[in-house]
C-alpha positions in Angstrom: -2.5 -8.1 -50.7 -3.7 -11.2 -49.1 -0.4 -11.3 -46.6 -1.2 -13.3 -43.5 0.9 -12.5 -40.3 2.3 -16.2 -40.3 3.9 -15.3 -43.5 5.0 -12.2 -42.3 6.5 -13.6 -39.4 8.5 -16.0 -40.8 10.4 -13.7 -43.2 11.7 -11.4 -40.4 14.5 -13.5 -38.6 18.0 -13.9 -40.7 20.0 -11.8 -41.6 17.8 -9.0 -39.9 18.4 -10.3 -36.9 15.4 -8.8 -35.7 16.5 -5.7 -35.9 15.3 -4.4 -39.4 18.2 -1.9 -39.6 21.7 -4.4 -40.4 23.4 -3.7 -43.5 21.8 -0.3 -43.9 17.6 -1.8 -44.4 15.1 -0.7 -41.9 12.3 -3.2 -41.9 8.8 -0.9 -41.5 5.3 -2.9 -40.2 1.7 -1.6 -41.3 -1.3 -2.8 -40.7 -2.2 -1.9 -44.5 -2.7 -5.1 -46.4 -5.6 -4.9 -47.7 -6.2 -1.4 -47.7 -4.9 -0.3 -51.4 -5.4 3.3 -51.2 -3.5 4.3 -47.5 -0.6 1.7 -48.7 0.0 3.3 -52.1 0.5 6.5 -50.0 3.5 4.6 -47.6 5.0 3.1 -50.7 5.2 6.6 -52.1 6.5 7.8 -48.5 9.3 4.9 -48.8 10.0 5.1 -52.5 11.2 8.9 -51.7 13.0 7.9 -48.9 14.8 5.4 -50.7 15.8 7.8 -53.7 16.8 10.9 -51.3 19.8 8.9 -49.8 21.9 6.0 -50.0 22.6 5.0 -46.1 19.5 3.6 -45.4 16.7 1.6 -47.4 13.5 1.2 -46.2 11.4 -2.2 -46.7 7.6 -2.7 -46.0 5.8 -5.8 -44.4 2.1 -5.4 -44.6 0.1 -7.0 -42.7 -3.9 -7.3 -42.5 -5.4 -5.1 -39.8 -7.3 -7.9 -37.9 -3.9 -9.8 -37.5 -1.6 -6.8 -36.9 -1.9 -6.1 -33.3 -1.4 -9.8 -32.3 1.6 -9.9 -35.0 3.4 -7.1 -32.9 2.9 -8.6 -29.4 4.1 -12.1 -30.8 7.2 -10.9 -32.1 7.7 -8.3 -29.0 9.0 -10.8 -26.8 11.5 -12.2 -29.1 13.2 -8.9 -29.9 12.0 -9.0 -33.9 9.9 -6.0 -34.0 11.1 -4.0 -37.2 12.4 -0.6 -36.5 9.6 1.7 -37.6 5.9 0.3 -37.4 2.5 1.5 -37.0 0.5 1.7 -33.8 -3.6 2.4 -33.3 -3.7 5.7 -31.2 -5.6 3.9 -27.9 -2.5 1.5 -28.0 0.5 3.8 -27.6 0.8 3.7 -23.8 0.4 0.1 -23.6 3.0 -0.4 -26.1 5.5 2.0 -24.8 4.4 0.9 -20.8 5.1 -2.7 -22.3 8.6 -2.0 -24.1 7.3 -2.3 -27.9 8.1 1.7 -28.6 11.4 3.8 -28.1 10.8 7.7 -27.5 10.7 9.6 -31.0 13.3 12.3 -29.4 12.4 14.2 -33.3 14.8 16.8 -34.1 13.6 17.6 -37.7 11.2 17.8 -40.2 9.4 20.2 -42.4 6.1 20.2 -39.9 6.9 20.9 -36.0 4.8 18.2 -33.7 3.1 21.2 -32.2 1.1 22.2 -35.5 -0.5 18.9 -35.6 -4.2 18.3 -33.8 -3.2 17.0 -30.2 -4.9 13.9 -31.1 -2.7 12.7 -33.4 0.3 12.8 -31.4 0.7 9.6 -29.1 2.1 10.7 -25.7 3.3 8.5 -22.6 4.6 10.2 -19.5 5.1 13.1 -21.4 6.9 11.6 -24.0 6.3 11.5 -28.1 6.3 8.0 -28.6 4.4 8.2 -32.4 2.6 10.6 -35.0 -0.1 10.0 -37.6 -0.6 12.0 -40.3 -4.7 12.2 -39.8 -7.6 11.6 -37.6 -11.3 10.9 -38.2 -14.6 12.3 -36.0 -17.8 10.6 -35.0 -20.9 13.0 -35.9 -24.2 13.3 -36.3 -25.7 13.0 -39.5 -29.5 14.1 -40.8 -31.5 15.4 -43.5 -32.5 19.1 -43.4 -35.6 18.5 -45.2 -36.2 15.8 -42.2 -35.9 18.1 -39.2 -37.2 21.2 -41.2 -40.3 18.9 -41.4 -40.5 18.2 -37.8 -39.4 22.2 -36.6 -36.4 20.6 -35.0 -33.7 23.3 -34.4 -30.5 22.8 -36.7 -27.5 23.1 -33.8 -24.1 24.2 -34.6 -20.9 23.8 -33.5 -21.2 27.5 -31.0 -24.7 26.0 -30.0 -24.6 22.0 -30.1 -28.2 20.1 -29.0 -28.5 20.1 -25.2 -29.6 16.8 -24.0 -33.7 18.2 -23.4 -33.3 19.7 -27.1 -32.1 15.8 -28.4 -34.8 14.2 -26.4 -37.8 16.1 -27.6 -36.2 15.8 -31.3 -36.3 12.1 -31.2 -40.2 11.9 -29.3 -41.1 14.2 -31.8 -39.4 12.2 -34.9 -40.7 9.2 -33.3 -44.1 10.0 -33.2 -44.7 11.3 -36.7 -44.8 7.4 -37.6 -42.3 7.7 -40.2 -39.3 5.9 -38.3 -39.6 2.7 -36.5 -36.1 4.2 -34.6 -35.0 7.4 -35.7 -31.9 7.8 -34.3 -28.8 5.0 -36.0 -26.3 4.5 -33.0 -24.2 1.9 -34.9 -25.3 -0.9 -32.0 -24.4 -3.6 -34.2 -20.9 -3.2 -33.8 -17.9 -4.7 -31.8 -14.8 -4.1 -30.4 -13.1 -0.9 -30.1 -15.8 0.7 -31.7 -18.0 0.2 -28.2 -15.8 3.0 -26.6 -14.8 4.7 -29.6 -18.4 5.7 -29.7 -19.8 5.5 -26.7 -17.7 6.6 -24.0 -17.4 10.3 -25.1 -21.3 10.3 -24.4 -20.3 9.3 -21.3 -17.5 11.8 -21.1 -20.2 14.4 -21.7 -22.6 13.0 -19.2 -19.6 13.8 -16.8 -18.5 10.0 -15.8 -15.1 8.3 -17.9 -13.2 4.8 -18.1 -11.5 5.7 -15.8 -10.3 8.4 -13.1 -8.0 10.2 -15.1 -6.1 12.3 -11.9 -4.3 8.9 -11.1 -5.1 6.5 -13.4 -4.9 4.1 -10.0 -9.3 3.1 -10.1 -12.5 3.1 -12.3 -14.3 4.4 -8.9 -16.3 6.8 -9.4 -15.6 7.7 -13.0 -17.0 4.6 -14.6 -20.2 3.9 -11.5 -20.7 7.6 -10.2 -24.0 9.3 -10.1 -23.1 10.9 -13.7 -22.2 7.3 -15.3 -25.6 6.0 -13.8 -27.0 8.7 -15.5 -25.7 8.3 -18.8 -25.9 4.0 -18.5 -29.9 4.5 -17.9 -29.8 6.9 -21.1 -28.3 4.6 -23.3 -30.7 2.1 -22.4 -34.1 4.5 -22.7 -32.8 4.6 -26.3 -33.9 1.1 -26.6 -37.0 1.1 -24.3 -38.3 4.3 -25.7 -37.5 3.2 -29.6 -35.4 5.6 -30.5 -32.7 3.0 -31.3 -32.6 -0.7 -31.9 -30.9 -2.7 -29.4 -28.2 -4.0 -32.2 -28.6 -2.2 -35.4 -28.4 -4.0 -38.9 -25.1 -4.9 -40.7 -25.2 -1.5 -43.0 -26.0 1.7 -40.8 -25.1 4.1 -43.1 -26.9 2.7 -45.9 -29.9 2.7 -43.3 -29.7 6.5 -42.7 -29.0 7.0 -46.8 -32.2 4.8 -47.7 -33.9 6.8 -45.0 -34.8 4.1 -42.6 -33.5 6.3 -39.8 -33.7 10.4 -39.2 -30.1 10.8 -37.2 -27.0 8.5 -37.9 -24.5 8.6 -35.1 -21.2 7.7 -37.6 -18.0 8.9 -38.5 -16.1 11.5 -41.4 -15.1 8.3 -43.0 -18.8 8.4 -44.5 -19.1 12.4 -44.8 -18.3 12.2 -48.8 -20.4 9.3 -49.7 -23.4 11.1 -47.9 -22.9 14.4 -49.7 -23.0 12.5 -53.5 -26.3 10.5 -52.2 -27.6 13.8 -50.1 -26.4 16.9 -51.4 -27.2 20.1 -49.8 -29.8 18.2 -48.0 -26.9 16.6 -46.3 -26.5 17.9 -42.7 -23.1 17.6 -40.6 -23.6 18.1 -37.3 -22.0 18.4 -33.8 -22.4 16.2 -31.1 -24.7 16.4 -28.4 -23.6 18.7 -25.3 -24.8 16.5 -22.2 -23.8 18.7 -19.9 -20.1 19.0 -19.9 -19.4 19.8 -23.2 -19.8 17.9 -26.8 -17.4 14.7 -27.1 -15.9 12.9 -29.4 -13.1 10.1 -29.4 -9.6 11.6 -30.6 -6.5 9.5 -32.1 -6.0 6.9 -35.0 -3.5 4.8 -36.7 0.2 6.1 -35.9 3.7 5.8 -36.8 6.2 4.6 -34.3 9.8 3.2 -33.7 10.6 -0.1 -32.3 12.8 -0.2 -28.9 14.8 -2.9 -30.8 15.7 -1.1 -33.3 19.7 -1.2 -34.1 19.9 1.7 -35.9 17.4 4.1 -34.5 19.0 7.1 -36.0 17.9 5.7 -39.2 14.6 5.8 -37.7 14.3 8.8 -37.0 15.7 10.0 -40.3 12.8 8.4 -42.0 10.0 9.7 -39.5 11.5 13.1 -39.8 11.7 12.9 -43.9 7.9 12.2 -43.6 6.6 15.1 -41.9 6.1 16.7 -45.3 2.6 18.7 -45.5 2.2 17.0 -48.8 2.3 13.7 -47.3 0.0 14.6 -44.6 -1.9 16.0 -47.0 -1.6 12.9 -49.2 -2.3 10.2 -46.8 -5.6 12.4 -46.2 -6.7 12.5 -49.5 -6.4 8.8 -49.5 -8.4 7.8 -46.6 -10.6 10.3 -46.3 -9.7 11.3 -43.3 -9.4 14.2 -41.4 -5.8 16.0 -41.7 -3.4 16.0 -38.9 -2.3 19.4 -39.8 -4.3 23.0 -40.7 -1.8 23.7 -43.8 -2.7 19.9 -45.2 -6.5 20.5 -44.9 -6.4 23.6 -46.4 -5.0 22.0 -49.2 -7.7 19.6 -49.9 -11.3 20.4 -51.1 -14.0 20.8 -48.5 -11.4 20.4 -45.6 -10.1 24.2 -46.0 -11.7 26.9 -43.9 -15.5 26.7 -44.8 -15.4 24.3 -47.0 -18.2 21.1 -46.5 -16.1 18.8 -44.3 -14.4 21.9 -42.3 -17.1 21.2 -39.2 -15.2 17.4 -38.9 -12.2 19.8 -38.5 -13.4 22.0 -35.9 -14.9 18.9 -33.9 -11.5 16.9 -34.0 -9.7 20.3 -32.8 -12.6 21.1 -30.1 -14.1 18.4 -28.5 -11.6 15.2 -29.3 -10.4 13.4 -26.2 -7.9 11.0 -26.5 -9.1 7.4 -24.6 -7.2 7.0 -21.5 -3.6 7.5 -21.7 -2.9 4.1 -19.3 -1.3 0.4 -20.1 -4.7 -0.2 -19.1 -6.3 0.9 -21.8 -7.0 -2.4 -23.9 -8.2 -4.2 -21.0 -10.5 -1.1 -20.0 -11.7 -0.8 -23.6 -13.1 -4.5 -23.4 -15.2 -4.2 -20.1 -16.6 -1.4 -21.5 -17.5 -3.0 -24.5 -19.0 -5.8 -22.3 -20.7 -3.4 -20.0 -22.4 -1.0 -22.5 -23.3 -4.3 -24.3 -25.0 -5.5 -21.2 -26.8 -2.1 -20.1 -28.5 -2.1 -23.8 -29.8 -5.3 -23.4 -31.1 -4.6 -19.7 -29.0 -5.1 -17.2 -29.3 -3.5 -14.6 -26.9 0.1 -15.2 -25.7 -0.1 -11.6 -24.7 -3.7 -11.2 -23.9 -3.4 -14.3 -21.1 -0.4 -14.0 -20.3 -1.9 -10.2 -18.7 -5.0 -11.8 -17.1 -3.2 -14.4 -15.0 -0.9 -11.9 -14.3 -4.5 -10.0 -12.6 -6.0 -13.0 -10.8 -3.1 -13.8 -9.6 -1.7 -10.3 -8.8 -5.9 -10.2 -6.7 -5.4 -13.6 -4.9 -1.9 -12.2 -3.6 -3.8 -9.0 -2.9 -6.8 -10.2 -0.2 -5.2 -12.8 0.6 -2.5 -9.6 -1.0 0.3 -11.6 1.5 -0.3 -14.7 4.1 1.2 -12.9 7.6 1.3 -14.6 
């Protein structure tokens, strides 16, 4: 649906009045268009809404995901946020910090908040402020035939690769000529996927974004001995040839054509690898560090607006949709990773031992949410600047010193994103 947030706009004033609830209609936002399997999923969600009761009558406005975000801050300030909408994970403090979000405050619903994976419940000073019904899970994929070849050790989730173990697995796949880089680490990317996939190594390494005890300074965290560490790392990928500074415009299709041994990558390719690779297929867990495998936690959630005029309608909806057949649905659809243990057994190869069951375990174990601050967006863009930078050769230290300048600068100059 080639809906374009101009349009979108402009048919929410009116009669709504903003508020997406008057005369019984609450308006709902997603970031769907475009995306013709999760959408049919929220039209079934509405359609049964609709048809269980006669007070209230849900109506969608899609929008496309690159427009969304900018969609919702334009129409913040002017009070014509619908009442329910969807939010990206990372963005729920910074919406709720900036008034976007009211506090869920759910008293119903088939599946209780607290049997969903942590990640996929968006939290702000201890409030629920959104849900999603699934997450996805960066991993390591490879060929068993590939390191069988090589002797390299197969890790598992109880014994992950130790950082030596990974080291001597990509000299040793580097040397036996095969792979100009061995190792796919998605470098060609932008955006959030900079520390969506790259900051959990730094997690592990033992640095962050930020210091997560008051949320008040990058110090430390983001330019400590550990971050130095895992900033000089990142860039012996590249001097040593393990990985290419910015890889090409199809990773995965360069693991599955065998132009690399190790793709760093996400579930949402896990079922297209099995149909090309079969039992030669290898799902893996991420690397330990030294404090512990990492991976990012939290995707696309659902919310309600702070303007909304009839929030108990609201909440009726979001509380009709915690079905384990929609979570399980909306799964299915994506190809994602389900919010909920009673969902994924409920789908092939997500149920206990089934193919994708280790994406499971990794988004229950070793998940961790980005930094729960206002901060976040404008934390998530040095780093992408910074990580960029480090790659190419800057130096890791200047490089991480100026990164903890602009943010520190960004914390005081919005006085920590206090309320």
């Amino acid at each position: 649906m080639a809906v374009t947030a101009a349009a979108v706009l402009a048919g929410c004033g009116g009669a709504d009045g903003g508020s997406g609830a008057e005369g019984g209609v609450l308006k709902l936002w997603t970031h769907n268009a475009g995306n013709a399997a999760e959408y049919d999923v929220v039209e079934k969600v509405v359609k049964d809404f609709n048809a269980s009761q006669t007070t209230y009558k849900v109506e969608i406005e899609a929008f496309p995901q690159g427009s969304y975000n900018d969609a919702v801050v334009a129409s913040s300030s002017s009070k014509k946020l619908p009442c329910i909408l969807d939010v990206d994970g990372p963005n729920v403090p910074n919406w709720a910090w900036g008034g976007y979000l009211a506090p869920l405050e759910l008293s119903g619903g088939e599946v209780p908040l607290d049997a969903q994976l942590p990640s996929t419940v968006g939290k702000y000073q201890d409030k629920v402020y959104a849900f999603g019904f699934y997450d996805v899970a960066l991993t390591m994929f490879a060929r068993k035939s590939v390191l069988d070849e090589h002797g390299i050790r197969i890790p598992t989730w109880d014994e992950p690769w130790t950082r030596a173990e990974f080291s001597e697995a990509l000299a040793d796949l580097k040397a036996g000529g095969k792979f100009e880089h061995p190792l796919e680490m998605g470098t060609g990317g932008s955006g959030e996927w900079w520390p969506y996939a790259y900051s959990p190594q730094l997690q592990s390494f033992g640095g962050d974004l930020v210091d997560r005890s008051s949320y008040q300074t990058a110090e430390g965290a983001l330019n400590g001995p550990e971050a130095l560490d895992w900033a000089k790392w990142f860039r012996s990928l590249v001097t040593d040839g393990y990985m290419a500074q910015k890889s090409g415009s199809s990773p995965n299709d360069d693991f599955l054509n065998g132009k690399s041994a190790i793709e760093w990558d996400g579930s949402w390719d896990a079922a297209k690898n099995v149909d090309k690779l079969g039992d030669d297929l290898l799902i893996l867990p991420p690397v330990d560090f030294g404090k512990g495998p990492k991976i990012g936690g939290a995707s696309w959630q659902w919310a309600m607006s702070s303007n909304c005029a009839k929030p108990e309608g609201a909440r009726a909806f979001l509380e009709f949709t915690r079905k384990t057949a929609y979570f399980t649905e909306f799964a299915k659809a994506t190809g994602t990773i389900p919010a909920t243990a009673a969902a994924s057994a409920q789908i092939p190869g997500y149920e206990p031992g089934g193919r994708y069951e280790p994406l499971v375990r990794s988004a229950r174990d070793f998940a961790v949410v980005r930094p729960v601050t206002p901060a976040y967006p404008f934390i998530a863009s040095v780093f992408e600047k910074t990580a960029k930078d480090v790659v190419a050769g800057a130096d890791p230290k200047s490089a991480l010193d100026e990164a903890v300048k602009q943010i520190d600068a960004n914390l005081k100059q919005n006085n920590f994103y206090a309320d």
